[in-house]
N, C-alpha and C positions, 0 to 999 in steps of 0.2 A: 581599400586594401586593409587599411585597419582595421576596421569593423568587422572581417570576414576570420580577421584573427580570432578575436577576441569570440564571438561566435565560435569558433572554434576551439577554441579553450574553453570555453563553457561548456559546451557537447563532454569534449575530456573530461571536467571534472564530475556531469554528472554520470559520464559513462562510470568512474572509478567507485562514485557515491553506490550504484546500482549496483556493481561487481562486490562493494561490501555488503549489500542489503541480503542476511538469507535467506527470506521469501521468495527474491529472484531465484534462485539457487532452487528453493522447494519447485517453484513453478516451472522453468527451465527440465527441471528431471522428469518431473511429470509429465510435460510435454512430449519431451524424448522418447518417455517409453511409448506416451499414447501413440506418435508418431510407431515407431517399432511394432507395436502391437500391432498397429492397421495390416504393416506390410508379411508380419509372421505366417500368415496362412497362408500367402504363395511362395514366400521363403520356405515352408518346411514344406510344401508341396513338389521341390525339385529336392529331396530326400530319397530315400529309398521307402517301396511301403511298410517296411517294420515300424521305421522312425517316424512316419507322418500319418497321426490317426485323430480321426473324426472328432473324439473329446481333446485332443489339443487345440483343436482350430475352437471348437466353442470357449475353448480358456482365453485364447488368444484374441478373439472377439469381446468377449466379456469383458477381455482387461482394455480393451481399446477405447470402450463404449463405455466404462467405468473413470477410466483415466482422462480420457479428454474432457468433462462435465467438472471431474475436476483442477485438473490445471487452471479450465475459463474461470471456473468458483475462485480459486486461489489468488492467480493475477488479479480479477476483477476487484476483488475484496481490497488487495493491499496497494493495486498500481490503478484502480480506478476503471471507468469505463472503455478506454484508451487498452489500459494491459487487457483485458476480457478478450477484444476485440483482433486486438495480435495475435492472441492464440487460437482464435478461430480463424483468423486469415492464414495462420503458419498449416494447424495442422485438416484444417478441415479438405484444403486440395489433397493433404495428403492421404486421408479417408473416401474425398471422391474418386482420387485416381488407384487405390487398393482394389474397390470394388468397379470400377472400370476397366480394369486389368485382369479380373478372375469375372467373366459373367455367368459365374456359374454361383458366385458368389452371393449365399441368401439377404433377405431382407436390407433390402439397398434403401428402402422408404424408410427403413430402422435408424440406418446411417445419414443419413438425409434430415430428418428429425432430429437426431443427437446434434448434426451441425445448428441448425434450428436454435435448439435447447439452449445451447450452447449461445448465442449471437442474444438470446432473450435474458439468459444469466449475466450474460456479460452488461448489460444496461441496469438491470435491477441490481443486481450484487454491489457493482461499480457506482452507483448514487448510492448506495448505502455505505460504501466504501468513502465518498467522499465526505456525506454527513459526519462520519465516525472522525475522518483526520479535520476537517473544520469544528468537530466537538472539540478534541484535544489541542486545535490550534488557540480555541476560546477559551478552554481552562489553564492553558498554559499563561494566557494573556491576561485573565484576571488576578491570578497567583500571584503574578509581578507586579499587578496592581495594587493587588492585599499588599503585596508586601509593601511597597513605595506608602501606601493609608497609613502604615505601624509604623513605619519609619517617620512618617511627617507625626504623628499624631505623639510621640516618642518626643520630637524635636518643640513642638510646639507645647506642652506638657514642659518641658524644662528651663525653654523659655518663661513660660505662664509664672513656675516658680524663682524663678529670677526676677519679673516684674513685680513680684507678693513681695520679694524681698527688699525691691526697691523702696517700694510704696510705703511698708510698713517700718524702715528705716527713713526715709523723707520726711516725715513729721519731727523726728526730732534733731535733725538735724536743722531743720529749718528752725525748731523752738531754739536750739543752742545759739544761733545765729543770730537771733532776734534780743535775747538776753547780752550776749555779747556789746550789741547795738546800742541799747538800752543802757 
């Protein structure tokens, strides 16, 4: 019962870490629209026909086919192979089920492909995504280490002069000592 707590408070905190992160924010909207785009051309197809024409759907296509490539780019890049992967599992049903819902709806292997694309960026992008945060993990982790080297080397330096001082005063105290003796 404990365990499932504290599990649980940790999902919490990094849900709240994530809800600060803006990239989630970039990716998320982008998502949304690619989402929105997919279903635009049967949405403005129950318009009247003034309102619903031929170059809107290829806008609304475009921006579908434009937007999902990159939200996968986006998440994969900053949340790794994992983010890529969620935004093809979110939006790509919603892409298959657009064009299985209009089949009058062109270049379905278009769409199909872009999922593709998509699922192939999300691996590559995402291993380079994680290289790039284990670079910055490594530089962060040396920094601390220069710094901790300056700092002993700082400490040991002032010691060093403290020993010189000893040493080079120990001779005559030891002579005064011996004369005293004497």
């Amino acid at each position: 019962m404990y365990g499932d707590s504290r599990i649980f408070h940790a999902g919490i905190s990094r849900l709240k870490i994530l809800l600060k992160n803006q990239y989630f924010w970039y990716a998320a909207v982008t998502t949304v629209l690619a989402s929105i785009f997919a279903f635009a051309p049967q949405l403005t197809a129950l318009l009247p026909a003034p309102l619903h024409t031929e170059p809107q759907t290829a806008y609304y296509v475009a921006g579908y086919r434009v937007l999902f490539p990159l939200a996968v780019l986006l998440s994969a890049w900053r949340f790794r192979v994992r983010g890529g992967l969620i935004v093809c599992v979110l939006v790509g049903p919603v892409i298959i089920a657009s064009f299985i819902i209009n089949s009058k709806f062109p270049n379905a292997f278009i769409d199909l492909a872009d999922i593709g694309i998509g699922i192939i960026l999300s691996v590559l992008v995402g291993k380079q995504g994680e290289t790039k945060q284990r670079l910055e993990e490594t530089t962060a982790e040396l920094k601390a280490q220069s710094a901790k080297l300056k700092r002993e080397i700082i400490e040991r330096k002032r010691v060093e002069e403290q020993y010189k001082l000893v040493t080079d005063n120990t001779a005559d105290i030891i002579y005064k000592l011996n004369m005293k003796e004497e």
